[in-house]
C-alpha positions in Angstrom: 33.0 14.6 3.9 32.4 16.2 7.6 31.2 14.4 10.1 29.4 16.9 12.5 28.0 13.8 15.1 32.4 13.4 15.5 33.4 16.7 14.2 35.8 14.7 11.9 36.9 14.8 8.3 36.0 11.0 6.8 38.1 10.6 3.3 35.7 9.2 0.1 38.5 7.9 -1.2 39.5 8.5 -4.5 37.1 10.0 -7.5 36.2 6.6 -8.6 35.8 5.4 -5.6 33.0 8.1 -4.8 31.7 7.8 -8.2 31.0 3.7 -7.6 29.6 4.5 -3.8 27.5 6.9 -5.3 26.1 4.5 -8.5 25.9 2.2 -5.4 23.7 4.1 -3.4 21.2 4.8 -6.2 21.7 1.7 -7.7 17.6 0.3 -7.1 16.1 3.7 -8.4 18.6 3.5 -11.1 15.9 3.7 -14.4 18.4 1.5 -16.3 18.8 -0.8 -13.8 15.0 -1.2 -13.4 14.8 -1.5 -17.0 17.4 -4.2 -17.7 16.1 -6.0 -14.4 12.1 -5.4 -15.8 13.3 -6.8 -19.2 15.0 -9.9 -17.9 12.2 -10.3 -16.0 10.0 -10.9 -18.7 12.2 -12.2 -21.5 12.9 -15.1 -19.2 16.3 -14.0 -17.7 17.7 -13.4 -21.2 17.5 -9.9 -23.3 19.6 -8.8 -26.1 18.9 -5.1 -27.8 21.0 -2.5 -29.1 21.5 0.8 -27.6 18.1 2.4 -29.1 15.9 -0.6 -28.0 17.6 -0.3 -24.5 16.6 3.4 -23.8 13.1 3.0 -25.5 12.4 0.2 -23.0 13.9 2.9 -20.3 11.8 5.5 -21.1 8.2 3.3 -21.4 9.1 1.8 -17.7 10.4 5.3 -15.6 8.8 8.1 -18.2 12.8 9.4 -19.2 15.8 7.6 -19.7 18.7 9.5 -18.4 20.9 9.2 -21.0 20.0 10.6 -25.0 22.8 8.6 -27.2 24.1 5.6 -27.5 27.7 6.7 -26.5 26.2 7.6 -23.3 24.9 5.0 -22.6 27.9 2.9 -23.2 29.3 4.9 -20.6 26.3 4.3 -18.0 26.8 1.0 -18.4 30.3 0.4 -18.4 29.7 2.1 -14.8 26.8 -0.4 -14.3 27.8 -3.2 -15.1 29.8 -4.5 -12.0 27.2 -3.3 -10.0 24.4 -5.7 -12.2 26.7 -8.3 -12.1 27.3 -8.2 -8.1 23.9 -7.0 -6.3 21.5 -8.5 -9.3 24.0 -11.8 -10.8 23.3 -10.2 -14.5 26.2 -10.0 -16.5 26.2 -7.6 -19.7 27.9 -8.1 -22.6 28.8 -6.3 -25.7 27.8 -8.6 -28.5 29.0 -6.4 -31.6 30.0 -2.6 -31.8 29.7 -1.0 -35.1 28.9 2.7 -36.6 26.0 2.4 -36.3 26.1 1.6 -32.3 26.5 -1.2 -30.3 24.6 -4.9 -29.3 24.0 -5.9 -25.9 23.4 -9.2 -24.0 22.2 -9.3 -20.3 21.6 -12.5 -18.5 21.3 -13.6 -15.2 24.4 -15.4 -14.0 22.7 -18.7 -14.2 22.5 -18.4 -17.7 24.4 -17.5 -20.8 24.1 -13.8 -21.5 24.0 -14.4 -25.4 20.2 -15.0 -26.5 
């Protein structure tokens, strides 16, 4: 990236590390992350769903979810979850993974993430 104020190239680093600066930086308008945080919220700090149940919960707090199948969102939150687990103390975990898509478990660090 330039920087015009030093007339300066400033390296990103590599792809992931632009791709994790860049979750980083959206990271509290994130819908998911808003969702997961909403649903913690009010399940008592515990919330287990699968995929489905995850982006139907996205899409009745922020209007849209930004991902449309569960293998998507297996990737979004693969990328999420460090994030969750460092700024927010949720960890997310995959509790079964079968054809017909996956189980998670989020809970705040102070308590188990199975429900």
């Amino acid at each position: 990236r330039f920087d015009k104020a030093r007339c300066l190239w400033r390296s990103l680093g590599t792809p992931a590390e632009a791709e994790r600066a860049a979750l980083a930086e959206g990271y509290d308008q994130d819908p998911l992350v808003r969702t997961v945080l909403a649903q913690l919220d009010e399940h008592g700090g515990k919330w287990q769903t699968n995929a489905k149940g995850l982006m139907a919960a996205c899409e009745a707090l922020a209007g849209c979810c930004p991902v449309s199948s569960g293998q998507a969102l297996a990737k979004e939150l693969d990328k999420l979850a460090p994030l969750l687990a460092e700024r927010s103390g949720v960890r997310c975990r995959i509790l079964s993974s079968t054809h017909s898509g996956r189980q998670y478990a989020f809970g705040r660090a102070s308590q188990p993430a199975a429900v």
